[in-house]
Backbone as CSV, one residue per row, in Angstrom:
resi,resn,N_x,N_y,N_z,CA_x,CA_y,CA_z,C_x,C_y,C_z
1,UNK,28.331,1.437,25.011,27.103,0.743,24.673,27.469,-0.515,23.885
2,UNK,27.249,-1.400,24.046,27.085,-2.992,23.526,25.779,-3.303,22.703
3,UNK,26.832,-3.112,21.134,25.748,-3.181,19.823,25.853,-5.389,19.796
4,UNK,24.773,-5.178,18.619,24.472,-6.729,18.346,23.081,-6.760,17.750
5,UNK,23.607,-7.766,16.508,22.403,-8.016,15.406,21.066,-8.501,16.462
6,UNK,19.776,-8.065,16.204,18.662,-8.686,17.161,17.562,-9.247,16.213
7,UNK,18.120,-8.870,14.480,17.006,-8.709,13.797,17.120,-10.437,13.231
8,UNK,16.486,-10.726,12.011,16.616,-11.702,11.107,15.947,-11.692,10.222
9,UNK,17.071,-10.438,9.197,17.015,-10.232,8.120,16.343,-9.100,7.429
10,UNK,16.539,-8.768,6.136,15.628,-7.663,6.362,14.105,-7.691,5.566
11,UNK,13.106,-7.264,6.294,11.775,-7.879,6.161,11.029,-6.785,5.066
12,UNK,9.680,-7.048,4.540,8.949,-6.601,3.733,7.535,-6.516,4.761
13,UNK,7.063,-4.945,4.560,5.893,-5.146,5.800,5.015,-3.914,4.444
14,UNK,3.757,-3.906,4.992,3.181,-2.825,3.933,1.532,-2.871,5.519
15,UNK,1.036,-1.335,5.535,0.281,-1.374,6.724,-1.385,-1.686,5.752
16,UNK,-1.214,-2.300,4.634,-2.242,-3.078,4.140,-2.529,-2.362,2.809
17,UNK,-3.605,-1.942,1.839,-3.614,-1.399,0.687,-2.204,-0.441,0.545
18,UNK,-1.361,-0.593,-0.643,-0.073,0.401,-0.538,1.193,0.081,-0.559
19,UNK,1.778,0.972,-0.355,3.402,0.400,-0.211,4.270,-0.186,0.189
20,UNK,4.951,-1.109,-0.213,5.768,-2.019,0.301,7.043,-1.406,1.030
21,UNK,7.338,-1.602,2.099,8.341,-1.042,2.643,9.740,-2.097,3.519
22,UNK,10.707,-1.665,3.249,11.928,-2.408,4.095,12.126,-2.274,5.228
23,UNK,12.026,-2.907,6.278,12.165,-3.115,7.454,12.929,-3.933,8.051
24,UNK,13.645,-3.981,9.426,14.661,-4.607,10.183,14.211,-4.960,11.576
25,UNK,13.684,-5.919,11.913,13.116,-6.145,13.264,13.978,-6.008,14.188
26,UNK,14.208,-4.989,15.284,15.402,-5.278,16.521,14.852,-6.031,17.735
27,UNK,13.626,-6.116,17.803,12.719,-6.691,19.213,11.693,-7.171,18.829
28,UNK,11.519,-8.750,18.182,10.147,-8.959,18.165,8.490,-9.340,18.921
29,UNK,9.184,-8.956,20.463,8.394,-9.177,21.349,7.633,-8.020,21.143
30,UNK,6.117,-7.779,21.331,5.020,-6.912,21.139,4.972,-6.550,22.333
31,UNK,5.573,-5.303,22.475,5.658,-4.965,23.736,5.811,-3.492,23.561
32,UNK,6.151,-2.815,22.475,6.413,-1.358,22.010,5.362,-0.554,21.313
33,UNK,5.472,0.849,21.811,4.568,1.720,21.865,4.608,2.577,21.505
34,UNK,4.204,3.722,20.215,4.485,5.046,19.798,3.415,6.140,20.163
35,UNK,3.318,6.519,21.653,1.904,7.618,22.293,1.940,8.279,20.834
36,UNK,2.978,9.019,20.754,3.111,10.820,20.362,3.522,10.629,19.223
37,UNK,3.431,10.779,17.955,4.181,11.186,16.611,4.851,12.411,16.955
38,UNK,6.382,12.738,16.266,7.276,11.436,15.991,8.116,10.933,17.143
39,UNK,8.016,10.634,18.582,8.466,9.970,19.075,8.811,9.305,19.093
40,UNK,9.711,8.198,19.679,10.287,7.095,19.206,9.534,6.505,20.678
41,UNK,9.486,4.948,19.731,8.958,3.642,20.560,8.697,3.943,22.481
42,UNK,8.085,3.435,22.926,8.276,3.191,24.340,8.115,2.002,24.685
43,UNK,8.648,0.997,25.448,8.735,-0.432,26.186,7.568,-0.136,27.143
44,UNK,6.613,-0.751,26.588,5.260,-0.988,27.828,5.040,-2.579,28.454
45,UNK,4.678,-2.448,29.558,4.376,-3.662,30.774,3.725,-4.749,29.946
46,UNK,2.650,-4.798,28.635,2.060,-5.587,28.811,2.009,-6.407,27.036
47,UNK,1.822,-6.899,26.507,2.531,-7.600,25.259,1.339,-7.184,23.814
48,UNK,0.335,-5.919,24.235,-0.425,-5.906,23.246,-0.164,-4.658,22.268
49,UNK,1.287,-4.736,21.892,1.592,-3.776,21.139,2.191,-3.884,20.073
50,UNK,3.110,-3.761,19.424,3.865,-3.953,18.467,5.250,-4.110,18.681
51,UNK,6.313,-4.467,17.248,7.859,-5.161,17.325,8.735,-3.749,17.259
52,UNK,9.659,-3.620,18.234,10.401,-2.521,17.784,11.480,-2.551,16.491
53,UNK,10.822,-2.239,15.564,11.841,-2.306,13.669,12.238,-0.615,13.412
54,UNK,13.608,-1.125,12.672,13.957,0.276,11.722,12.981,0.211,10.564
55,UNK,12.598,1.212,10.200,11.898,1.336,8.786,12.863,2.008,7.963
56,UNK,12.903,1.767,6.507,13.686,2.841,5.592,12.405,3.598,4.861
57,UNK,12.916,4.619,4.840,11.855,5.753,4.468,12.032,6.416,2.971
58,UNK,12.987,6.055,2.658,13.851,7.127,1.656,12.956,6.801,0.303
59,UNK,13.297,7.601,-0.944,12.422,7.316,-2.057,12.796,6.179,-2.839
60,UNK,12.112,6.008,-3.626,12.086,5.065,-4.306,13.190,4.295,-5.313
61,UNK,13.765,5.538,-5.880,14.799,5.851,-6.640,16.184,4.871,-5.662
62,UNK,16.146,5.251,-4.677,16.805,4.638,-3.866,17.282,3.282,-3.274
63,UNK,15.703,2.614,-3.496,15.122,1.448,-3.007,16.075,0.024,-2.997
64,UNK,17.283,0.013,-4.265,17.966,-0.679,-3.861,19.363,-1.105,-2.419
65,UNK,19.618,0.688,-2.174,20.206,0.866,-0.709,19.570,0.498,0.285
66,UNK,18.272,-0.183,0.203,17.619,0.050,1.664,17.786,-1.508,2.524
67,UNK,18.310,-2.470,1.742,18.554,-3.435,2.658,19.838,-3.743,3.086
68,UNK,20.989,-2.933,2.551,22.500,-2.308,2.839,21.968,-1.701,4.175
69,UNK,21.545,-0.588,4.098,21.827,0.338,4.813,20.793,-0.377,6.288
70,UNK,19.714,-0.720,6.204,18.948,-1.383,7.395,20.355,-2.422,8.111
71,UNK,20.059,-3.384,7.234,21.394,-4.336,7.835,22.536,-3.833,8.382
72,UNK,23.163,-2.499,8.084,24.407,-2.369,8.684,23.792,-1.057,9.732
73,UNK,22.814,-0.792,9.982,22.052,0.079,11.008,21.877,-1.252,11.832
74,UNK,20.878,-2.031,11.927,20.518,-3.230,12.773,21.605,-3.900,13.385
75,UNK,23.172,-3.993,12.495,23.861,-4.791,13.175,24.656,-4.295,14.399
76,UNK,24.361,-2.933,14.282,25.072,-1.524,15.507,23.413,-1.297,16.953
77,UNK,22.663,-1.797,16.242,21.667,-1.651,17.127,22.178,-2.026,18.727
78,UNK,21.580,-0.855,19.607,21.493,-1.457,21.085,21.504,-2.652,21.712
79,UNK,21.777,-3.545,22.623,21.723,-4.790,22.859,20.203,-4.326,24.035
80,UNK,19.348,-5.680,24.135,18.147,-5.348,24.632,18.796,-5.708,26.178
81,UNK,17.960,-5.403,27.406,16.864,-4.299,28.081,17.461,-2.947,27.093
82,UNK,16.796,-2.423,26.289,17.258,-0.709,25.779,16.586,-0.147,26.380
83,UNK,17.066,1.270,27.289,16.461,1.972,27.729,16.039,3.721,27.073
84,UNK,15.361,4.184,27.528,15.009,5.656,26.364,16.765,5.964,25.525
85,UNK,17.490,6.173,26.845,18.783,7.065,26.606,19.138,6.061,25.066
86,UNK,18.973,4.935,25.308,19.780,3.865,24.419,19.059,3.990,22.788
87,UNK,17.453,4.339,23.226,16.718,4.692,21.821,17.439,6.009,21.346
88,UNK,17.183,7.237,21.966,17.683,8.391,21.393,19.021,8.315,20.697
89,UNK,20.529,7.447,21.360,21.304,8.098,20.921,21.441,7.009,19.460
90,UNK,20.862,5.874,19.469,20.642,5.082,18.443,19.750,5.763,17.460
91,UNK,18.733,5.973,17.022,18.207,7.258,16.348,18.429,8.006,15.551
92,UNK,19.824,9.103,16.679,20.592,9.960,16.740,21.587,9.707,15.268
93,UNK,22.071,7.926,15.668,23.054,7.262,15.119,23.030,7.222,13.749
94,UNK,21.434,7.080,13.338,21.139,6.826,11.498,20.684,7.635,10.778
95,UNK,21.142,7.364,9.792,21.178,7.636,8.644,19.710,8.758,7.913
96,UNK,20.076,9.434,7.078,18.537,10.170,6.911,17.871,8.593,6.009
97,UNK,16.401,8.786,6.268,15.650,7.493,5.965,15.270,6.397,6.787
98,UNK,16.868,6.316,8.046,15.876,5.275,8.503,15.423,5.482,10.122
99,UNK,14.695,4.806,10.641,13.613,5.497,11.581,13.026,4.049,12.311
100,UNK,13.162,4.932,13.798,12.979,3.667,14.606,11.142,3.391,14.748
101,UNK,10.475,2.572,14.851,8.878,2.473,14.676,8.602,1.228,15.354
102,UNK,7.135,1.159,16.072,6.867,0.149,16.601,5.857,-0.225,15.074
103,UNK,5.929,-1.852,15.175,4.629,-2.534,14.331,4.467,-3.637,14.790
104,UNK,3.192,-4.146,13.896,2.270,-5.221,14.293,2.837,-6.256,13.386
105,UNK,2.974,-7.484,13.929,3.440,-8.673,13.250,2.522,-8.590,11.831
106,UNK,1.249,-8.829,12.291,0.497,-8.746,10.848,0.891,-7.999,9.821
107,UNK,1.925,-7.116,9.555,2.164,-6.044,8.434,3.374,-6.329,8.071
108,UNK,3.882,-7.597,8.753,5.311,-8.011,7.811,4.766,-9.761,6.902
109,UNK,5.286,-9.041,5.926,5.050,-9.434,4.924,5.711,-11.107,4.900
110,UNK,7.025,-11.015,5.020,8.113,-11.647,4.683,9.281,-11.112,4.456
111,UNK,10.602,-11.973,3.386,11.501,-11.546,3.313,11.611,-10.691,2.297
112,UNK,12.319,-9.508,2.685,12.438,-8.190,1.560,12.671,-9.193,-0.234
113,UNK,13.796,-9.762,-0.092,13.851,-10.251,-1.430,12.957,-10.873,-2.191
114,UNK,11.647,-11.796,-1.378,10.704,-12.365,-1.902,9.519,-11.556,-1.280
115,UNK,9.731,-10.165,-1.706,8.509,-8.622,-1.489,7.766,-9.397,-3.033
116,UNK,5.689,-9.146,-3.130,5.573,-8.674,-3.758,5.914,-7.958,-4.736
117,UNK,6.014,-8.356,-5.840,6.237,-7.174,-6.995,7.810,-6.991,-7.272
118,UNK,8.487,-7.875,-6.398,10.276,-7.804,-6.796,10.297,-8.468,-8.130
119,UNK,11.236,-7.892,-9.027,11.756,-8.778,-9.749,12.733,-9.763,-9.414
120,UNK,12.400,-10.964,-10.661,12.696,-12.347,-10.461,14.103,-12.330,-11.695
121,UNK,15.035,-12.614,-10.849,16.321,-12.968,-11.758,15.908,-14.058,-13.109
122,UNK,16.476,-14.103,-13.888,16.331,-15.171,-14.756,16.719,-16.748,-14.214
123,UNK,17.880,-17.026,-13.246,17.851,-18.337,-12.565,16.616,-18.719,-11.682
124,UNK,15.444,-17.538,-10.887,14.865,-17.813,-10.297,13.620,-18.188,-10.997
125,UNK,13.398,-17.225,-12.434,12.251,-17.732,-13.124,12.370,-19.494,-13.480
126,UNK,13.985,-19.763,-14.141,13.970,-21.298,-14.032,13.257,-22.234,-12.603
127,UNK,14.160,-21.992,-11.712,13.501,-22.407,-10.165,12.479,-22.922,-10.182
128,UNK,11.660,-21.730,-9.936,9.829,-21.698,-10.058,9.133,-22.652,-11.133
């Protein structure tokens, strides 16, 4: 299988009132589909769906591993046409926490580092 980065970077998405979460876009064409919980994604015919992203799931406590660990998951990611076999054994591949999910452009935020509610280094408070 022929891995390769698809993402750019790792993103901040929240599905509206709530939690901010880390995410890794591998396909941002809206074209992916989750019928069944917890299934993973399906590639549908027609573009009114969502981006295929890793999500990190893990707690909070954690929260500083999660753009390590997305990034070096994303950069092993499948190379696209991916087909089911290519979702499962990718999946298969990560880590407890992170998890393949279709979403809607509207729920990414931006870039994880400039998330809501991050703290601001002391050079960046100068910056600003």
């Amino acid at each position: 299988m022929t891995y390769r980065s698809a993402h750019h970077g790792v993103q901040a998405a929240c599905y509206g009132m709530g939690a901010i979460y880390p995410i890794a876009i591998l396909d941002p064409v809206h074209r992916w589909f989750r019928p069944v919980h917890p299934g993973l994604p399906e590639q549908q015919a027609d573009d009114g769906h969502g981006m295929l992203v890793l999500r990190w799931t893990g707690p909070s406590s954690e929260e500083s591993q999660a753009p390590t660990l997305l990034e070096a998951a994303a950069a092993r990611a499948p190379a696209a046409p991916l087909t089911r076999a290519d979702l499962e054994a990718f999946q298969a591949s990560l880590p407890p926490g992170l998890h393949l999910i279709d979403l809607s452009a509207r729920y990414v935020i931006g870039p994880w580092s400039q998330r809501p509610g991050a703290a601001r280094s002391p050079q960046q408070w100068r910056a600003a």
